[in-house]
NUDOFI-56360 format. One record per residue: residue in three letters; x, y, z of N, C-alpha, C in turn. Coordinates in steps of 0.02 Angstrom, whole numbers, plus 50000, padded with zeros to 5 digits. Layout:
BEGIN
ALAXYZXYZXYZ...
// end
This chain:
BEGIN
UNK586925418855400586595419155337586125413355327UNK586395407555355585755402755342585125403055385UNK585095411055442584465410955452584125414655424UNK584415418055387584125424055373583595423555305UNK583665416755265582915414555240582415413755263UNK582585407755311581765405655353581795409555390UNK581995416155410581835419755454581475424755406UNK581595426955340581255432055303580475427955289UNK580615420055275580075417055259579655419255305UNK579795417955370579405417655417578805422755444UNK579545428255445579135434955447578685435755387UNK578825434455311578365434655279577665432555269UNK577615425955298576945421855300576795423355402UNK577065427955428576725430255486576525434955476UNK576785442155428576475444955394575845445755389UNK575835439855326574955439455256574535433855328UNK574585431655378574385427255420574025433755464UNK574525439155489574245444255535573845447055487UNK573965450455430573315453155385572735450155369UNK572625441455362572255438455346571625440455403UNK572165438155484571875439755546571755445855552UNK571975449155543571525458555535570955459255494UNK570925456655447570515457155404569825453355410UNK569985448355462569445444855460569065447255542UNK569475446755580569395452055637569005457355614UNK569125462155583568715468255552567945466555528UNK568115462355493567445457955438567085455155520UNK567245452355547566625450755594566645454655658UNK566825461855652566695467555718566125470955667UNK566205472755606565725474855562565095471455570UNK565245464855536564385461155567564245461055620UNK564555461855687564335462455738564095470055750UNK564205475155723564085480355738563445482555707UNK563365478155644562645480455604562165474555654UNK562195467655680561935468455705561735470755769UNK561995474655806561875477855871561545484655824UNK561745488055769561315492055757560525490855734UNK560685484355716559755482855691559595480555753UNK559705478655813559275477255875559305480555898UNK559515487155913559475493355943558885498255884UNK558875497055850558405499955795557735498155809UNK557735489655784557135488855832556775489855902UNK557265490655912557275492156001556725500256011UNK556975503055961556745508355949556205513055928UNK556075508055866555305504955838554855505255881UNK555005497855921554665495255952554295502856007UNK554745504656055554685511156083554335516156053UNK554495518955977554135523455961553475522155941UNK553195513855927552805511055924552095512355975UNK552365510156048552065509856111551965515856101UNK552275522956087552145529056103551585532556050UNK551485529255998550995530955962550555528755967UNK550395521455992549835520456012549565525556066UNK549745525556145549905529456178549365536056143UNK549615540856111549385546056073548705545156040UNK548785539255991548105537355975547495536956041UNK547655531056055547185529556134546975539356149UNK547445541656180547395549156220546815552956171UNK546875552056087546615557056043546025555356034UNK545985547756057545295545156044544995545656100UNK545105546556153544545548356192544735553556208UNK544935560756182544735567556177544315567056136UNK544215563056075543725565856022543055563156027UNK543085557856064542595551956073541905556356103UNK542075559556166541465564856214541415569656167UNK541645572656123541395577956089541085575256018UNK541225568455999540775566055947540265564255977UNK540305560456058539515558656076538955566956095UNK539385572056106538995577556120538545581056053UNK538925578456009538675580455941538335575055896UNK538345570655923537705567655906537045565955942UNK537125567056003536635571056056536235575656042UNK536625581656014536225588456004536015586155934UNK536355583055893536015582355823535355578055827UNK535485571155870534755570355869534155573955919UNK534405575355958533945582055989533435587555920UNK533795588855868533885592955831533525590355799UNK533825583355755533145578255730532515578255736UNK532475576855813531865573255842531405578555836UNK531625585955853531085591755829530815591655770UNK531255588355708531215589255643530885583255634UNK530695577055672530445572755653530875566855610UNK531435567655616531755560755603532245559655648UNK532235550655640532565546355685533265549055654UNK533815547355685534475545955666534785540255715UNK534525537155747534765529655785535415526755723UNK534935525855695535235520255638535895524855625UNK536095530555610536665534755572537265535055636UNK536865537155687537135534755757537655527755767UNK537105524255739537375516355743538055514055714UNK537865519955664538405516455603538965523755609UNK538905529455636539425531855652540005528255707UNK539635525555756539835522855817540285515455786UNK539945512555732540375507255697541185510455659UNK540695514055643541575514955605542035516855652UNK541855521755701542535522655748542725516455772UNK542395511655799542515505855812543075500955765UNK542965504055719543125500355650543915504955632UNK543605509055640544375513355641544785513855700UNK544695512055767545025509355830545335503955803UNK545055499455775545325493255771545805491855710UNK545645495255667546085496555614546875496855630UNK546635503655678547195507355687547865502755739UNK547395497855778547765493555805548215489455788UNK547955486555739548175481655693548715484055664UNK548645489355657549245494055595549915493755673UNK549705496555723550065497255764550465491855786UNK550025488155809550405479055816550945475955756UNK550475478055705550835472955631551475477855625UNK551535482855634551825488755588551995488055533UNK551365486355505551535485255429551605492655360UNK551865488955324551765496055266551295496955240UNK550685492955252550055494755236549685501855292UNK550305504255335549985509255396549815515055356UNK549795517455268549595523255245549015522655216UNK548845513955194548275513255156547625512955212UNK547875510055264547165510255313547335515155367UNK547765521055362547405525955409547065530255337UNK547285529955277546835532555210546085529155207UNK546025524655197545275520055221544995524655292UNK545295523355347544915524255402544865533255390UNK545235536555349544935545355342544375544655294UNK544595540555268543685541355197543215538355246UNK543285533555279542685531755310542325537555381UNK542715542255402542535545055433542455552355387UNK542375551955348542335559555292541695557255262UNK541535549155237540755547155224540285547555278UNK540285546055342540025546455411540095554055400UNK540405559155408540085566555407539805569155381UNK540085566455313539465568755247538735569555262UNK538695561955280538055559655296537615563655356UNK537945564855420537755568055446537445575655426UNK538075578255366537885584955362537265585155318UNK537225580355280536485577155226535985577855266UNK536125573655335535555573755370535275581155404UNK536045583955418535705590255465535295595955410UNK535375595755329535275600055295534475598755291UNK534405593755278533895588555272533285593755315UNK533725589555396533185594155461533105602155453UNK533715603655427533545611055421533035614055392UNK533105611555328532495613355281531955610455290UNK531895603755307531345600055344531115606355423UNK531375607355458531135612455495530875618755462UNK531325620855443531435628055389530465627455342UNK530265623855325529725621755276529065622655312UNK529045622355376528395622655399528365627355424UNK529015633155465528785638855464528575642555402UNK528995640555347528765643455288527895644655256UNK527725637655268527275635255254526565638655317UNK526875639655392526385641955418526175648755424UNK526955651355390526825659955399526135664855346
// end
């Protein structure tokens, strides 16, 4: 009988000692587990990152030969009609430039600004068409006017 205190003691504070140690055991497999999930996350990012660029690069030079073919034939088209388009040329060729580089930046930073400047870089290429189509209406009727005029 006289062990059977410090022996209940014992077991008791080995007990709340093993729970303390479970508990804290638990508490840092948890933080260890969120972080292996956020570096595997990034890990991931990062990956789906490379792969969109990837896509971009590929889309931009599918589109690149068929914007230079069409501004080829447009100033072809021009030049019958008697106006330059160099300069519209110039500044189409800027903005893709401008929107390449945009788009980089967004890619590198991955910032949350990636909706406001691929939104910028669509208006800027929706003002560049406009313009073009201004111009081609322009030549049209600028052509269109002297047969009128000679018939």
């Amino acid at each position: 009988m006289a062990f059977e205190k410090p022996l209940k003691e014992f077991m008791s504070r080995f007990q709340k000692d093993l729970n303390n140690l479970q508990k804290q055991v638990k508490k840092e497999g948890d933080d260890l587990m969120k972080k292996v999930k956020e570096a595997t996350s990034k890990d991931k990012m990062e990956e789906k990152k490379k792969d969109v660029e990837k896509l971009i690069e590929q889309k931009l030079k599918q589109i690149e030969p068929q914007i230079n073919k069409f501004v080829a034939e447009l100033n072809t088209t021009a030049k019958k009609a008697g106006v330059d388009l160099s300069e519209l040329e110039l500044k189409v060729r800027k903005n893709l430039h401008d929107t390449r580089a945009k788009l980089s930046k967004v890619a590198k930073s991955g910032s949350a600004n990636a909706k406001k400047v691929k939104t910028s870089a669509k208006q800027a290429g929706a003002a560049a068409k406009k313009k073009v189509k201004a111009v081609k209406k322009t030549t049209t009727a600028t052509a269109a006017e002297p047969d009128a005029a000679g018939e």
